[in-house]
C-alpha positions as CSV (number, residue, x, y, z in Angstrom):
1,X,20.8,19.9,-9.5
2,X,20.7,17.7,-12.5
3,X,24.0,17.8,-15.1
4,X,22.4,19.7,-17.1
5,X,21.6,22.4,-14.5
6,X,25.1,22.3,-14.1
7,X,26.5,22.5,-17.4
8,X,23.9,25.6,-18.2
9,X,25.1,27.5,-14.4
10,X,28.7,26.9,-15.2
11,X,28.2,27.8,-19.0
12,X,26.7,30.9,-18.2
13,X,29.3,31.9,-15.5
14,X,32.0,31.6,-17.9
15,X,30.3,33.8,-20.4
16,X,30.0,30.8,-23.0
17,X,27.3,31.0,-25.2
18,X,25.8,27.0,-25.7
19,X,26.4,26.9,-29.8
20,X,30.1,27.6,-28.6
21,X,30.3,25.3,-25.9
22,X,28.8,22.8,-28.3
23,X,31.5,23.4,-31.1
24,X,33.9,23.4,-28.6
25,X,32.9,19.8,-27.6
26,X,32.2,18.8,-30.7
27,X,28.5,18.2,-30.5
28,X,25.6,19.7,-32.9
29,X,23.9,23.0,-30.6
30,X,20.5,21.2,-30.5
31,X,21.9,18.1,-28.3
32,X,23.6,20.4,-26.3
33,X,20.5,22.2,-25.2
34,X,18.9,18.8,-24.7
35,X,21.8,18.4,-22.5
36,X,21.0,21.4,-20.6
37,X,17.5,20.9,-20.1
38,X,17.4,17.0,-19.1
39,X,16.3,15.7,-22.5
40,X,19.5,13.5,-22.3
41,X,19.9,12.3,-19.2
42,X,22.9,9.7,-20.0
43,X,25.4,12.3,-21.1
44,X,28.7,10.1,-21.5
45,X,31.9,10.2,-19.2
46,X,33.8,11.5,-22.0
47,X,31.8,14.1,-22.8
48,X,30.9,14.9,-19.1
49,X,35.2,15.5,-19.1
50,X,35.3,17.8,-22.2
51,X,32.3,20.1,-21.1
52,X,34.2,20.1,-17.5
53,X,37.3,21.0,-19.2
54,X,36.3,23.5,-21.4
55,X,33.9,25.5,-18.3
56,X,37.6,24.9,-16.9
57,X,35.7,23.1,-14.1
58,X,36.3,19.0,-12.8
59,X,33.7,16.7,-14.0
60,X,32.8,16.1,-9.7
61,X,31.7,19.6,-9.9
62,X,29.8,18.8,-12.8
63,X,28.1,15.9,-11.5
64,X,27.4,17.6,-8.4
65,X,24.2,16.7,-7.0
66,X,23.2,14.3,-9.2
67,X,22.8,10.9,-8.4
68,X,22.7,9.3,-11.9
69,X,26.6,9.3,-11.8
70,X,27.4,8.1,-8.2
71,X,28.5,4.9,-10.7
72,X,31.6,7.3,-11.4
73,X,34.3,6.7,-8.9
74,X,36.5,9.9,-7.7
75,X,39.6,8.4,-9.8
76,X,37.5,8.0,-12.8
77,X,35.9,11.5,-12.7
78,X,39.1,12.7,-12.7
79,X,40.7,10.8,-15.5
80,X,38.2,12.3,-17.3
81,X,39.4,15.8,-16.8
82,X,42.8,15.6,-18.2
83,X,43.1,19.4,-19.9
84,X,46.1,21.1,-18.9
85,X,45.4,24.2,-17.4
86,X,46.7,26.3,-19.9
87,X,44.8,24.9,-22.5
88,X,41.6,25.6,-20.4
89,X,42.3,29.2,-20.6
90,X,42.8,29.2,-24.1
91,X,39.6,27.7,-24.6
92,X,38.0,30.3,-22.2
93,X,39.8,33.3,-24.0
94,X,38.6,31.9,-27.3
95,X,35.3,32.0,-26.3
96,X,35.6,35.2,-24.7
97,X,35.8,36.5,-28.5
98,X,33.3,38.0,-31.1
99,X,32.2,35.9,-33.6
100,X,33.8,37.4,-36.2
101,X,37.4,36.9,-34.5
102,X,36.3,33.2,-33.5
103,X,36.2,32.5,-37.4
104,X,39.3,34.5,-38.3
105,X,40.9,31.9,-35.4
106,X,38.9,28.8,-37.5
107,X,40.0,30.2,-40.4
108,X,43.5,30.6,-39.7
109,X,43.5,27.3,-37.6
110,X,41.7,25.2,-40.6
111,X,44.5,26.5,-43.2
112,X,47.5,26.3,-41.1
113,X,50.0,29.4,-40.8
114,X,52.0,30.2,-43.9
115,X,56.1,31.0,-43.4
């Protein structure tokens, strides 16, 4: 399986739609399709670790199967996946929501709490 195989599999087992995997990474929806389906092929290590983080998976299970990143050592593939695990549930849960709650949480994030 290519990366993008991957990222779509482990996208779709979460329950993560791609627009919200893409905002979560910060990437526009469209290049994270063309992630999915192999249209970019050199998908950068830091972005490799995000994805992985956010599909609360490691970046080697990411890159699984593909042997366009056998350049990646095993230390390096996990430097790259540096969420704590906490925060990877929060990210999960979070995209677990409507879209309706999902903006209230932007909304709220994006004009800070008021005491």
């Amino acid at each position: 399986m290519t990366v993008g195989e991957n990222i779509m599999r482990f996208r779709k087992k979460a329950g993560i739609t791609s627009r919200g995997l893409a905002g979560c990474v910060g990437v526009n929806p469209a290049t994270m399709s063309r992630y999915e389906h192999g249209q970019i092929s050199a998908i950068p290590p830091e972005m490799i670790g995000k994805i992985a983080d956010v599909l609360g998976i490691t970046a080697e299970q990411l890159t699984a199967g593909d042997s366009s990143y056998s350049y990646m050592n095993e230390p390096e593939k996990k430097k790259i996946s540096s969420r704590k695990k906490e925060e990877k549930e929060l990210l999960k849960g979070f995209y677990g929501l409507s879209p309706e709650l999902q903006d209230a949480v932007r909304r709220i994030c994006n004009t800070g709490l008021s005491k």
